[in-house]
VOBA-1610 file (N, C-alpha, C; in pm, whole numbers, padded with zeros to 5 digits, always signed):
BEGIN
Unk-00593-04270+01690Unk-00467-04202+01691Unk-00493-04054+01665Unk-00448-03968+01781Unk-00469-03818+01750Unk-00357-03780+01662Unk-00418-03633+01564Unk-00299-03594+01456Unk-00304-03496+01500Unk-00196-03405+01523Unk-00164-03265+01559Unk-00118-03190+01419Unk-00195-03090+01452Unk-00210-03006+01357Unk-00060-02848+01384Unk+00017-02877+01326Unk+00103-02740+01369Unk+00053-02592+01328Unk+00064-02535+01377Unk+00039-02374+01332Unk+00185-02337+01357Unk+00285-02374+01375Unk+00421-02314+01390Unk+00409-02216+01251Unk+00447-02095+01243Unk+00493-02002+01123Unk+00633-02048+01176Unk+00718-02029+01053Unk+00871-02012+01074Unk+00873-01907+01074Unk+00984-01802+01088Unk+01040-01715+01098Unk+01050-01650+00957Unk+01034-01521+00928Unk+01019-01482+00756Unk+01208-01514+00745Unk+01259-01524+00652Unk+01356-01546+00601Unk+01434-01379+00572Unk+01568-01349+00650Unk+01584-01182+00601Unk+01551-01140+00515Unk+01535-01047+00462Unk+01509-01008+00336Unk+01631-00886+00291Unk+01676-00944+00180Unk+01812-00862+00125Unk+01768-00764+00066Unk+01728-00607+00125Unk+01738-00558+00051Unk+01806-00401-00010Unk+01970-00431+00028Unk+02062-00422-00078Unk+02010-00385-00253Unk+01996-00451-00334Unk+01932-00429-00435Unk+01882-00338-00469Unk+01761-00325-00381Unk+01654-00184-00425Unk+01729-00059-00407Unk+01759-00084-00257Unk+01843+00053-00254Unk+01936+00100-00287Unk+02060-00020-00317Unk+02117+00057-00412Unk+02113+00101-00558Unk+02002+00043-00586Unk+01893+00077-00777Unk+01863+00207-00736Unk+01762+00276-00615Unk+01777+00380-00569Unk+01849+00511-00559Unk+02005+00464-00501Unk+02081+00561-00463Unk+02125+00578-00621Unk+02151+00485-00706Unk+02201+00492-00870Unk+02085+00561-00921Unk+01986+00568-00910Unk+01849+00691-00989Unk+01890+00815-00920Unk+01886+00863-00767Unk+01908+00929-00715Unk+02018+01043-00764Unk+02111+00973-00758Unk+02284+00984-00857Unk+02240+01054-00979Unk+02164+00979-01052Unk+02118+00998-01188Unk+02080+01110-01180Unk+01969+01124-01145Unk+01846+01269-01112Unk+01920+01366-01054Unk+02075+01385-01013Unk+02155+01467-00939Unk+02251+01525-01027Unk+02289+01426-01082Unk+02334+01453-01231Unk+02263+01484-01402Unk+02153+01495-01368Unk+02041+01572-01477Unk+02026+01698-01392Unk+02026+01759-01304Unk+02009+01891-01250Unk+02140+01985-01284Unk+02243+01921-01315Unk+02343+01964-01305Unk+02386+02033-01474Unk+02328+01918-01536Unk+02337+01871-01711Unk+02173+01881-01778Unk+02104+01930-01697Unk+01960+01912-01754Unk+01929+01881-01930Unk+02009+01944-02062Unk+02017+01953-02162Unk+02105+01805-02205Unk+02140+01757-02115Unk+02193+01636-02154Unk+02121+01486-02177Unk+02094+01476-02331Unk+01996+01369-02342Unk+02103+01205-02308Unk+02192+01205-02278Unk+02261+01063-02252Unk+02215+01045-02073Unk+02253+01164-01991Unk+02181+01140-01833Unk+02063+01168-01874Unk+01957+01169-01938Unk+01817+01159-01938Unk+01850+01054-02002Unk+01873+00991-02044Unk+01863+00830-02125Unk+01895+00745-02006Unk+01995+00802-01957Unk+02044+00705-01783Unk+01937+00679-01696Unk+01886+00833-01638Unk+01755+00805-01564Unk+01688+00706-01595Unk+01630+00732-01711Unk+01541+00675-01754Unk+01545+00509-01754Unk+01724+00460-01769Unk+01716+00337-01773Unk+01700+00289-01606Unk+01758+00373-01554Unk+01757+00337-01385Unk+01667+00342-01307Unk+01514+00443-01378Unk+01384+00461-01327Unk+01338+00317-01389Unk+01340+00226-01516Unk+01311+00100-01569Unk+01376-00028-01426Unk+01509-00027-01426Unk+01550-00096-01322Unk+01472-00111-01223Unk+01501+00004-01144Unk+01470+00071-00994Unk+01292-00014-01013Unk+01225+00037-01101Unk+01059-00002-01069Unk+01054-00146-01095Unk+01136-00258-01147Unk+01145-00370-01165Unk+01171-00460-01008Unk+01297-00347-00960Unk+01316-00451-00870Unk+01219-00415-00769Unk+01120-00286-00727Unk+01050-00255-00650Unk+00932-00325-00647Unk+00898-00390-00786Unk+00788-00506-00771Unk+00872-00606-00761Unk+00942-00658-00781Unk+00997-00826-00716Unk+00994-00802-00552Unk+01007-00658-00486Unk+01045-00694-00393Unk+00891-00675-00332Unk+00767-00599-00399Unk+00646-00586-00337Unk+00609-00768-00362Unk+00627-00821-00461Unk+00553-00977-00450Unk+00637-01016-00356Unk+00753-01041-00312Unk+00822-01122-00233Unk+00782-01107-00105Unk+00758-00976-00089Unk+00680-00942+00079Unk+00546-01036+00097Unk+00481-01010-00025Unk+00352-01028+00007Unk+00323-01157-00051Unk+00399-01237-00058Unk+00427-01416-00073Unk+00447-01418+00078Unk+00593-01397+00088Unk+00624-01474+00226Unk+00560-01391+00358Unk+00536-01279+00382Unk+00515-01236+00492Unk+00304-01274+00481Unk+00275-01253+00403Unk+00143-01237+00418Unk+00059-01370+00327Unk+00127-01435+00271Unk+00133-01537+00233Unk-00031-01549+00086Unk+00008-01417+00044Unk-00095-01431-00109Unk-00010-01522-00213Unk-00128-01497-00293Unk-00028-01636-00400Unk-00044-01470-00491Unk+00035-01435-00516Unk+00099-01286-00616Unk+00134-01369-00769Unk+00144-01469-00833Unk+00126-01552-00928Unk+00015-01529-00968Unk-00048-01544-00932Unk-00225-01546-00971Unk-00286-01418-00996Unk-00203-01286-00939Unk-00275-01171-00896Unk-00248-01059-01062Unk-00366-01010-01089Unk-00316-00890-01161Unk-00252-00795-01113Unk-00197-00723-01194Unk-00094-00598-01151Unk-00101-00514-01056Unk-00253-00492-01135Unk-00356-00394-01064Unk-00385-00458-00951Unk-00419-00586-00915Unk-00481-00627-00788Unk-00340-00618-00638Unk-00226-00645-00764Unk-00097-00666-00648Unk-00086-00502-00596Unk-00042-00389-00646Unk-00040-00308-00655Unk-00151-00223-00514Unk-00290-00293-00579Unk-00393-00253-00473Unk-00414-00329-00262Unk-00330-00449-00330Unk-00280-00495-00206Unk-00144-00499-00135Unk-00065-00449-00201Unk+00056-00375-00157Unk+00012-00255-00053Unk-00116-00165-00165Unk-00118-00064-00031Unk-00221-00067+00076Unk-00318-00161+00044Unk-00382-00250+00164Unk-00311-00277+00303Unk-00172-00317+00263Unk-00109-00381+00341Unk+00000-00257+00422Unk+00007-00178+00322Unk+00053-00023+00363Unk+00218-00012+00332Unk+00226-00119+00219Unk+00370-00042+00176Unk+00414+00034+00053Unk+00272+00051+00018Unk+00277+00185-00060Unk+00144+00298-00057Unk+00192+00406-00096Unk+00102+00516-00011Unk-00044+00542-00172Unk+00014+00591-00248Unk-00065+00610-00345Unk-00070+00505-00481Unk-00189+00429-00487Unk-00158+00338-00576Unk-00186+00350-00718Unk-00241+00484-00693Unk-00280+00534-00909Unk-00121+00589-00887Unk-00063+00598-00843Unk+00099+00697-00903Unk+00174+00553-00931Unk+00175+00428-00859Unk+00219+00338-00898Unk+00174+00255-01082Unk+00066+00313-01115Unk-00016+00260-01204Unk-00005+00337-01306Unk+00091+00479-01301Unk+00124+00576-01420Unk+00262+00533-01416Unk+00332+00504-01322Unk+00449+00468-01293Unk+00489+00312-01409Unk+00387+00225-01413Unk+00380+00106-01474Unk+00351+00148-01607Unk+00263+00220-01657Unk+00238+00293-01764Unk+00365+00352-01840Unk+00431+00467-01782Unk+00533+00527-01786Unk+00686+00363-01844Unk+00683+00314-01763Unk+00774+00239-01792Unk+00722+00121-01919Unk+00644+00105-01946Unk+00568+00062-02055Unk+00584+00099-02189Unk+00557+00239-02176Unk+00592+00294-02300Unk+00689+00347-02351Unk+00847+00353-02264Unk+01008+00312-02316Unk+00996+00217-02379Unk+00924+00072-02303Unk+00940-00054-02377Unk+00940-00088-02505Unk+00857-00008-02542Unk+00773-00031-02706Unk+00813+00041-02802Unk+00802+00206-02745Unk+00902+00327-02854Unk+00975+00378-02834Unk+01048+00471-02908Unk+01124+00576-02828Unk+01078+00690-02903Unk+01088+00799-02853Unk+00991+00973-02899Unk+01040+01069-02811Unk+01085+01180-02816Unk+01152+01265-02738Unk+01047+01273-02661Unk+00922+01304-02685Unk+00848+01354-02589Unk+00787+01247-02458Unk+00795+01100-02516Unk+00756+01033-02442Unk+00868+01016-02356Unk+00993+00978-02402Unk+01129+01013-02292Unk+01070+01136-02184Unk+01066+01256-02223Unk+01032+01358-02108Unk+00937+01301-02024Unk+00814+01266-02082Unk+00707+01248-01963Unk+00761+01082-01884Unk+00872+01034-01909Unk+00845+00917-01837Unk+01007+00942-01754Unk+01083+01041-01792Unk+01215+01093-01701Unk+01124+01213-01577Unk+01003+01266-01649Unk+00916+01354-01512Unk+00876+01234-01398Unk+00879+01132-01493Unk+00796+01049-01342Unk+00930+00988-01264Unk+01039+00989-01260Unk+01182+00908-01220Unk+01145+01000-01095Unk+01144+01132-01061Unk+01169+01213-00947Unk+01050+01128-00815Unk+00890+01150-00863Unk+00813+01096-00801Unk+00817+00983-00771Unk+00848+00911-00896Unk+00886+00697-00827Unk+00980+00730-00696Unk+01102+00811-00694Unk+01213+00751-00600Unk+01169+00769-00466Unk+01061+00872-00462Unk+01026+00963-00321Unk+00918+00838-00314Unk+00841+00763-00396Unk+00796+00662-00380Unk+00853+00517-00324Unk+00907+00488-00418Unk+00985+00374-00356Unk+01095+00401-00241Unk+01117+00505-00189Unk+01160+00517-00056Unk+01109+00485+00027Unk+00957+00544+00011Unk+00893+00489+00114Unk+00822+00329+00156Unk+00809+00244+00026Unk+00831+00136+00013Unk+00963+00056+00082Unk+01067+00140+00078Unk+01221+00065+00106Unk+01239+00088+00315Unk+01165+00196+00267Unk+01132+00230+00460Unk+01053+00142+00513Unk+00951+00141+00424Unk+00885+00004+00544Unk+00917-00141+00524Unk+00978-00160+00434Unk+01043-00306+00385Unk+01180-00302+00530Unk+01235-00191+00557Unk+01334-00218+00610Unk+01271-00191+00770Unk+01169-00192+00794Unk+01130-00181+00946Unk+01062-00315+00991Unk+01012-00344+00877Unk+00926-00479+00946Unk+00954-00539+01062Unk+00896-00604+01127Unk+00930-00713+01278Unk+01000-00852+01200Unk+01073-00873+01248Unk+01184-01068+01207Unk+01101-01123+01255
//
């Protein structure tokens, strides 16, 4: 009795992503409204929570690509390794800015220090011009 072996791929499943971008356009907002208020530590407290968001959902949405479209097991993977195969795969451009970026959001987690607030509201500007370009190629892919 012959067994046939399928290679059928299904079709990737849409991918919603709503979410990121609008976590995006709300940092964006944010960072538009610190130019305006720069001396205002409550919109630097905002950023800051929306640069935390915004980089959360930008890795759910880098493992989710690279589960279903490319089919790694991202469970298994260090940060560092996902990160390095994200831009393998080319949906992100520089992967040490992603890795100060992880850093940066790390160390809200743990303290709070005026000065560490500044250096991790300096990195909100660079993530967004980042994860844009992440959200650009998430939104071009082939169905």
């Amino acid at each position: 009795m012959a067994r046939w072996i399928s290679c059928y791929n299904p079709p990737m499943p849409d991918l919603d992503l709503s979410p990121l971008s609008n976590a995006l356009k709300q940092l964006e907002d944010g960072l538009a409204a610190s130019d305006k208020n720069p001396a205002s530590e409550i919109i630097r407290d905002g950023v800051i929570q929306r640069f935390e968001y915004s980089h959360e959902l930008a890795l759910k949405f880098i493992k989710r690509i690279l589960e279903t479209r490319h089919g790694d097991n991202v469970d298994q993977m260090a940060y560092n390794d996902l990160l390095r195969t994200a831009a393998e795969r080319g949906y992100i451009e520089n992967v040490e800015e992603w890795f100060a970026y992880r850093n940066a959001r790390n160390r809200t987690s743990h303290t709070y220090d005026a000065s560490i607030a500044a250096a991790v509201f300096a990195s909100a500007q660079p993530f967004l011009q980042n994860a844009r370009f992440l959200l650009q190629h998430l939104e071009h892919l082939p169905v």
